[in-house]
Each structure stands twice: as C-alpha cells, then as structure tokens.
N, C-alpha and C positions, 0 to 999 in steps of 0.2 A: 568266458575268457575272450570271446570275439569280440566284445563289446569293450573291454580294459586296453584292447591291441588298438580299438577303431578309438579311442579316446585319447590314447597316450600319441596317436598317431597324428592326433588332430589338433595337439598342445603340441609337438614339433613345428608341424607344419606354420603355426600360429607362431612361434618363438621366430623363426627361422624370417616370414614375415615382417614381423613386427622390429625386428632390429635390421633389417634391410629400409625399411620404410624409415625409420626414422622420427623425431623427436617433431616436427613440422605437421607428419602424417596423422601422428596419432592427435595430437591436437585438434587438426579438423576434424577427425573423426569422436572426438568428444565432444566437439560444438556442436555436431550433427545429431550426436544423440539426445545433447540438453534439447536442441530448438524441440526433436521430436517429442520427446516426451515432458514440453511444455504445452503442445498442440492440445487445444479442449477438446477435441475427440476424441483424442487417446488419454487424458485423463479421465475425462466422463467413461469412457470403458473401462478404465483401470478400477472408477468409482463401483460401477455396476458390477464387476468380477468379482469383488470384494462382498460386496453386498447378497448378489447370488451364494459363495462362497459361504456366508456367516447364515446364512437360512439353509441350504444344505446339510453345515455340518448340525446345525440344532433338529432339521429332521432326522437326521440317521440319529443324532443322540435320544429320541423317543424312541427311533423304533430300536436300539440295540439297550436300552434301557427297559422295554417292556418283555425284552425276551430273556436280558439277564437276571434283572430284577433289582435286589440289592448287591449284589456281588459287584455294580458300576463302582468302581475305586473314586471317592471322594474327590479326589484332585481335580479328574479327566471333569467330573457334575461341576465343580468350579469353574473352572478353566470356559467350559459352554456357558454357562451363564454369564460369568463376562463378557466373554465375545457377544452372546444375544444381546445382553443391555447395551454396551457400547455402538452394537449394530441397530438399535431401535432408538437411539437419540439424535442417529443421522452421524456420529465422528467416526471417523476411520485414521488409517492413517496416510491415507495419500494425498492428504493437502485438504484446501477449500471444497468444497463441493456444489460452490456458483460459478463456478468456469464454466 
C-alpha cells in the first residue's frame, strides 16, 4: 500500500509539474533525452544489457528446465529459443550495433 501512496504521489507531483512548466519545457527536455540516448555509450550499453539479458535468460532456461523436466510449457522453450537465436546472430532490437 506504501508503495501505490509513494507512486500516485509521484504522478501528482509530476502532473502538477509538468503543466506549470509548459509546452517549451517539455520540448527541451525531449531533445535532451533523444541527444542522450543517441550517445554511443549509452547505446553500446543498452547493446550489452540486451545481450547479457538474452544469455541469462537461456541459462536459467537449462537450469529450471533440468529440474522440471518435461512439464516446461512449450510456448515459454519457444519463446527462449527465439530470443537465443536472435541473440547469436548479433540483431537486437536497439538499433545498429557499430556505434
């Protein structure tokens, strides 16, 4: 419940904000964000979290796989095999990957 109070509390604040600031504000503060997250370090990270992310989930998929057995629901074994193969050709989806 403290947590729905600190949340709803923090969409106020941000409303309240965000229409005091203005149509000007928020602009710059969208340009701010593209330049950011067009910086090649913080894509090449965003590349690497991704990548970490898709080897992770395929190890936890062996090891909750050798403990269930067959009872893994088909879908979830697809679903990881996509993501591995997509992740072992090099594409993701946050763009180029020679920035």
């Amino acid at each position: 419940m403290r947590y729905k109070l600190t949340f709803i509390a923090g969409l106020a604040v941000g409303y309240v904000i965000g229409t005091r600031a203005g149509r000007e504000r928020y602009e710059q503060l969208r340009k701010s964000v593209r330049e950011f997250s067009q910086n090649p370090a913080v894509r090449n990270a965003a590349e690497s979290a991704a990548s970490n992310g898709r080897q992770v989930a395929g190890k936890a998929f062996h090891v909750v796989s050798e403990k269930v057995g067959d009872r893994m629901p088909e879908s979830l074994a697809e679903r990881v095999r996509s993501l591995r193969e997509r992740g072992a050709s090099g594409e993701d989806d946050w763009g180029t990957s020679n920035t």
